[in-house]
C-alpha positions as CSV (number, residue, x, y, z in Angstrom):
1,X,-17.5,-16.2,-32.8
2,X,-14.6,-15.0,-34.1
3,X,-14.1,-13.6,-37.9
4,X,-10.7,-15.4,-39.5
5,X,-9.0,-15.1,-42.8
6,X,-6.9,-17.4,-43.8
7,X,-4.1,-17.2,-46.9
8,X,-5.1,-19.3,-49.7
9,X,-6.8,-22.5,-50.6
10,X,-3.9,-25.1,-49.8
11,X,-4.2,-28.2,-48.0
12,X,-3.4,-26.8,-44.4
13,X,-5.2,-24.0,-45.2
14,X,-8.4,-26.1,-46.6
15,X,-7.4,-28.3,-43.3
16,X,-7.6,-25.2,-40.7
17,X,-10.7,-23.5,-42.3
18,X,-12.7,-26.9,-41.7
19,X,-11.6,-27.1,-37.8
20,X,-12.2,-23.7,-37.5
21,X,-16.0,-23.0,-39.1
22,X,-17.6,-25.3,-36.5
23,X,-17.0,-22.2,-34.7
24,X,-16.5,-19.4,-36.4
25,X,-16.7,-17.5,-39.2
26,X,-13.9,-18.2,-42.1
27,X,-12.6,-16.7,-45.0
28,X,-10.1,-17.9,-47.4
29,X,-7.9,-15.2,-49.4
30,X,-7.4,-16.5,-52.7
31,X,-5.9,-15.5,-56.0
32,X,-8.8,-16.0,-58.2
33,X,-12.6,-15.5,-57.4
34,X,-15.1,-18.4,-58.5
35,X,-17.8,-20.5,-57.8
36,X,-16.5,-23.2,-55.7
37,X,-17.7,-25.2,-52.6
38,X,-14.6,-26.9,-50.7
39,X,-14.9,-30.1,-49.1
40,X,-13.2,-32.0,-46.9
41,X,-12.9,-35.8,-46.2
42,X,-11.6,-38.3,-43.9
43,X,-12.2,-41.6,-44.3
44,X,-15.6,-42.1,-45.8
45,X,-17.4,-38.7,-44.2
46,X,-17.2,-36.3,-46.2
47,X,-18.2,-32.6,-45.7
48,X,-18.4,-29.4,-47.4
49,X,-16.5,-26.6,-45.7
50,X,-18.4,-23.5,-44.2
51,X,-16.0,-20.8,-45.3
52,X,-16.4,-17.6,-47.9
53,X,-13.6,-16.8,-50.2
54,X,-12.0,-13.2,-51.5
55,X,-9.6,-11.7,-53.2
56,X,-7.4,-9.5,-51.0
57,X,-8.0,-6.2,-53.4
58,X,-11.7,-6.9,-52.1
59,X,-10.7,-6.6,-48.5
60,X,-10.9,-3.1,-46.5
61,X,-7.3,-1.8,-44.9
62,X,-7.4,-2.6,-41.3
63,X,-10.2,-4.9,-40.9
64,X,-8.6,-8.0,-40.5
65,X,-9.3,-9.2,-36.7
66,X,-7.5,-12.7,-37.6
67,X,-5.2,-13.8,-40.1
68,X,-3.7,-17.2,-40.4
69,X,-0.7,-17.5,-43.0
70,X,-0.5,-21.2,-44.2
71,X,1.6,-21.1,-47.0
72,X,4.6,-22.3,-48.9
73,X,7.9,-21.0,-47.4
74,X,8.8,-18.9,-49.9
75,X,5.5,-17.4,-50.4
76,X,5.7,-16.1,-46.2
77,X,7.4,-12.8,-46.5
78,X,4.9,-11.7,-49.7
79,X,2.2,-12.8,-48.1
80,X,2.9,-10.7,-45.1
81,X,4.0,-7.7,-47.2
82,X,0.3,-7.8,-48.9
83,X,-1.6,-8.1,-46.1
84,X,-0.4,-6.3,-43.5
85,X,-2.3,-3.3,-44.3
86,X,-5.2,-5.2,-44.1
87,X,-4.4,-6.2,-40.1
88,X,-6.8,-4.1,-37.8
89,X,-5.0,-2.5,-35.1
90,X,-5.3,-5.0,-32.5
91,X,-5.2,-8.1,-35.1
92,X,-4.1,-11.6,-34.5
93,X,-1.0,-12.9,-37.3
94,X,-0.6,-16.6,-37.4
95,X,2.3,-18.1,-39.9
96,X,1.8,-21.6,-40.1
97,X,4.7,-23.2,-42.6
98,X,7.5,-25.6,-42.7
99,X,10.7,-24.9,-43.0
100,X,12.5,-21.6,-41.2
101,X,11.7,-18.0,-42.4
102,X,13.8,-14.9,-41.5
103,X,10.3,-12.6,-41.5
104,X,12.5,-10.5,-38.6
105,X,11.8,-7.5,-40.7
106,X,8.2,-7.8,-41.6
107,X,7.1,-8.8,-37.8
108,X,9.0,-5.7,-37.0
109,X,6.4,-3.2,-38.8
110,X,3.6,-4.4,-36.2
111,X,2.2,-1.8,-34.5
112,X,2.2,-2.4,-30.4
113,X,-1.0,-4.0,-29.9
114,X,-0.4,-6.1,-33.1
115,X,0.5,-9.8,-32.2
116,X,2.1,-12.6,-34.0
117,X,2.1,-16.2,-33.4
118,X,3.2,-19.3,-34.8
119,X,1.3,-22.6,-35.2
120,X,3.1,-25.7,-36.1
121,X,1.1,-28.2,-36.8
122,X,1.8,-32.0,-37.7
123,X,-1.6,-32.4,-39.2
124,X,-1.7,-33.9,-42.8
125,X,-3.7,-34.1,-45.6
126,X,-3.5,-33.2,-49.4
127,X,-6.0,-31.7,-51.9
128,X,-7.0,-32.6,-54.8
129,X,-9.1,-29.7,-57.0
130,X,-11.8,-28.6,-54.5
131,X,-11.0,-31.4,-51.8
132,X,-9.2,-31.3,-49.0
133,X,-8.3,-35.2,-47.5
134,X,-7.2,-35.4,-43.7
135,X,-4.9,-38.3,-43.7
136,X,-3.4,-37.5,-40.1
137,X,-3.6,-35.9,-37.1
138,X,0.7,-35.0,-36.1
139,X,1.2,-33.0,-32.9
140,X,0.1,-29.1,-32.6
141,X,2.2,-26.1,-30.7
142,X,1.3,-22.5,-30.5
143,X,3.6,-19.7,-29.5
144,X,3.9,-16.5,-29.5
145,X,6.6,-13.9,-32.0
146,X,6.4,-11.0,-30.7
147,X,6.1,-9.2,-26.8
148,X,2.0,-8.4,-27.6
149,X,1.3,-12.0,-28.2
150,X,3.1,-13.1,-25.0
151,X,-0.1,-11.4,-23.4
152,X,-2.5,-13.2,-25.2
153,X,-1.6,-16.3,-26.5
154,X,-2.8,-18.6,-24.5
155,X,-6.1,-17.1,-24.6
156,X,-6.4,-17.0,-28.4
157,X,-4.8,-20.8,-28.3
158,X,-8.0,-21.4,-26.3
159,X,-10.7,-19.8,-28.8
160,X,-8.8,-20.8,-32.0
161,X,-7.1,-24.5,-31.6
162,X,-8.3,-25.8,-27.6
163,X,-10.1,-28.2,-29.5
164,X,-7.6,-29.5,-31.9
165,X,-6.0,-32.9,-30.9
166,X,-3.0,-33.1,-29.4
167,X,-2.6,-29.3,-29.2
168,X,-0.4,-27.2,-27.0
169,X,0.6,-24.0,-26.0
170,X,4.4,-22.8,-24.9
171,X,6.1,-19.3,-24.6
172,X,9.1,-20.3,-26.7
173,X,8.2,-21.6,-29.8
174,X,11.6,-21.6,-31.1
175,X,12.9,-24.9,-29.6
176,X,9.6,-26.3,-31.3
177,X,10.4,-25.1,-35.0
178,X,13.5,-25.9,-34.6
179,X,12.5,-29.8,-33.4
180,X,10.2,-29.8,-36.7
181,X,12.6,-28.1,-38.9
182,X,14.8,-31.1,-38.3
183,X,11.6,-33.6,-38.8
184,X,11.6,-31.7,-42.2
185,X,15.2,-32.4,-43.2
186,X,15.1,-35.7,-42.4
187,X,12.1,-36.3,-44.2
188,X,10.8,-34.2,-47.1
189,X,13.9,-34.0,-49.0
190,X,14.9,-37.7,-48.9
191,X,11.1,-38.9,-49.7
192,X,11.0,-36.7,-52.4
193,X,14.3,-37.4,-54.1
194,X,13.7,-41.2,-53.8
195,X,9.8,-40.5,-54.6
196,X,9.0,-42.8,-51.3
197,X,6.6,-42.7,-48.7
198,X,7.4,-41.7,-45.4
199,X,7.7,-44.7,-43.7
200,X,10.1,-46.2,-46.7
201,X,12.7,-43.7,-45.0
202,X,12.9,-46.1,-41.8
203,X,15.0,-48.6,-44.3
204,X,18.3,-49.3,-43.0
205,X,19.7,-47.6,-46.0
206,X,19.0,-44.2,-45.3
207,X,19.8,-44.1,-41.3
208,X,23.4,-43.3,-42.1
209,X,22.6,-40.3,-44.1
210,X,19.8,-39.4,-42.1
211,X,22.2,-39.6,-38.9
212,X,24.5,-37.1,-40.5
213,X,21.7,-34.6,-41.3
214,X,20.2,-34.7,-37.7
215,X,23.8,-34.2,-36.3
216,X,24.4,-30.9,-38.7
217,X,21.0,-29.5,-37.6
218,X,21.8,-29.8,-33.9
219,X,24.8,-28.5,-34.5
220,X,23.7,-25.2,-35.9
221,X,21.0,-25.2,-33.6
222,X,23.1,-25.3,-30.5
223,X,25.1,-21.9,-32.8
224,X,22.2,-20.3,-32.5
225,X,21.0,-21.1,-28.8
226,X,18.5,-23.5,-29.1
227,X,19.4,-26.7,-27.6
228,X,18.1,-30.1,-28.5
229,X,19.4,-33.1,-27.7
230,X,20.7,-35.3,-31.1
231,X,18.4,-38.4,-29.7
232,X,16.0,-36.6,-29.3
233,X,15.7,-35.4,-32.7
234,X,16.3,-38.8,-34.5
235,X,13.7,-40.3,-32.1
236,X,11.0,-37.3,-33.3
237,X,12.2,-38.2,-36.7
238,X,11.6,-41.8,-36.9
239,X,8.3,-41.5,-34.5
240,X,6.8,-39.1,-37.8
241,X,8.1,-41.6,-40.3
242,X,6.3,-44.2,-38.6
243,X,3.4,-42.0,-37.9
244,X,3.3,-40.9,-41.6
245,X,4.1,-44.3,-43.0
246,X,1.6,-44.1,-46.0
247,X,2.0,-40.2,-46.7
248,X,3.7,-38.7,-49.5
249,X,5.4,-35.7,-47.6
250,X,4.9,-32.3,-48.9
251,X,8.4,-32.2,-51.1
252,X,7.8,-35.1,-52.5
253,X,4.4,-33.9,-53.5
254,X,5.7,-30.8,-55.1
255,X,8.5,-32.4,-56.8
256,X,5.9,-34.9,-58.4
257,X,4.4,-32.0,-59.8
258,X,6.8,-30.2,-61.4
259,X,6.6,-27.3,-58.3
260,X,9.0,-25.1,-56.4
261,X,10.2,-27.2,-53.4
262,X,10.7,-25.7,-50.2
263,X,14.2,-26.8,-49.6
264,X,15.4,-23.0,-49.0
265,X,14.1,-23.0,-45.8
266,X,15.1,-26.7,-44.9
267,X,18.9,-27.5,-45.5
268,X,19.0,-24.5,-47.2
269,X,18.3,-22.3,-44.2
270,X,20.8,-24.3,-42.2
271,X,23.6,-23.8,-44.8
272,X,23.1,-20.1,-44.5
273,X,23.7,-20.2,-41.2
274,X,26.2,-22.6,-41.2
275,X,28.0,-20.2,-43.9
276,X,27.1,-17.3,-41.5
277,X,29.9,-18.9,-38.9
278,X,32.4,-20.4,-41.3
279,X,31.3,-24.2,-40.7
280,X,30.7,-26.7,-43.0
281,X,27.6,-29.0,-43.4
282,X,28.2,-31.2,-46.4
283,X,25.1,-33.6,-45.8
284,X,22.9,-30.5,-46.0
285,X,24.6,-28.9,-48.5
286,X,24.3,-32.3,-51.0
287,X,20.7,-32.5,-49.7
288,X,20.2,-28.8,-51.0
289,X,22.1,-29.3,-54.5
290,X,20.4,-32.2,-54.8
291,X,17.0,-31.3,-54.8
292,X,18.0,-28.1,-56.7
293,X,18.4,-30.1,-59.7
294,X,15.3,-31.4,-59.3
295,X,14.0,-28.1,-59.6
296,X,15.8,-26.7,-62.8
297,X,12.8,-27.2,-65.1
298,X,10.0,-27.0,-62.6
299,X,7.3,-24.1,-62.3
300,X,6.3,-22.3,-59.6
């Protein structure tokens, strides 16, 4: 039985900590201590979640065996920068968030025996105060970030997610993120501006626009050495609309709420590189402004 903390009391996170207390012991890290009892429902079962909760003053430096990062984009590099301290020396770090994050610097201050992963994970669900609902089950890939992980992923992939469904492992996780990153642009922003389910974006009236992000993103994907295949990424697209049909994606969630979006690390990211290499990407670009004016009055 392993000992895991995981980052916060999100949906993913809420999500993750009821997979993985059938087997193990969980903690959440959360910003305020209180009596609470999570649950988590699908369907009509519903279940309370076996987990503990702290605050991360209350936890010792280096006696963190597992830690599993399942936030908001924006929120990946703090989270890192907090708890690092707290990562034992031969401790497990698992981001898990959509978007792309330059954390280049952070991962860098890992000791040698230190590993990082990354889990990208389809599955979907949304919470509402202390309940967690699992509204789908997407596709699951783990992969290592960093040379010590390489070593060990597969086995930790076996303890951790072997029985997640539809869960893989690979030793490049890049083209993966990449692959989803796309997913993310072609869906979160556009159901969130329109305030649409998912599979509303499969309307005839969006596949123009939709074609022209997908072509920007393997563009800037091929810059950067990752090759995927244009078809391949609408098909992936329209397979998770379809998939997703009667979800409200995460952006369109947060926009709904008056919260930060995560649009930084969608067509954001990709006009930064794009910028990077003197190239346009006005679809992106419009995405961004877009949804940035959704976001003047919002809160955080």
């Amino acid at each position: 039985m392993a000992s895991i903390h995981i980052v916060g009391d999100g949906a993913i996170g809420l999500l993750l900590a009821q997979h993985l207390s059938q087997s193990h012991h969980v903690t959440l890290i959360t910003r305020t201590k209180r009596a609470v009892t999570y649950h988590y429902q699908q369907q009509s079962d519903t279940q309370v979640i076996a987990c503990q909760h702290t605050l991360s003053t209350e936890i010792p430096a280096k006696s963190i065996d597992t830690l599993i990062i399942p936030v908001k984009a924006y929120q990946v590099v703090d989270a890192i920068t907090e708890l690092y301290p707290k990562l034992s020396a031969h401790g497990s770090l698992i981001l898990s968030h959509n978007g792309m994050v330059d954390c280049s610097k952070e991962l860098a201050k890992l000791g040698s025996n230190q590993s990082a992963y990354f889990l990208s994970t389809s599955i979907a669900g949304y919470k509402v105060k202390d309940t967690v609902y699992h509204t789908g089950q997407g596709a699951t890939w783990f992969g290592p970030l960093n040379l010590s992980a390489q070593c060990h992923y597969q086995k930790l992939f076996s303890q951790l997610f072997g029985t997640f469904k539809n869960a893989q492992t690979t030793s490049d996780i890049m083209p993966i993120l990449w692959r989803k990153l796309a997913v993310n642009i072609a869906i979160n922003p556009l159901s969130a501006l329109e305030q649409i389910k998912n599979g509303q974006l499969r309307q005839p009236k969006y596949a123009a626009r939709i074609l022209n992000l997908m072509n920007e993103v393997q563009f800037i994907a091929a810059k950067a050495g990752v090759n995927v295949a244009l078809n391949e990424l609408l098909t992936l697209a329209y397979t998770v609309m379809m998939q997703t049909a009667e979800n409200h994606s995460s952006m369109n969630q947060d926009i709904a709420n008056n919260k930060r979006s995560e649009i930084d690390a969608m067509s954001g990211y990709i006009c930064k590189l794009a910028a990077k290499q003197h190239i346009t990407v006005p679809y992106n670009q419009q995405l961004l402004d877009e949804v940035k004016k959704c976001e003047l009055n919002t809160s955080v």
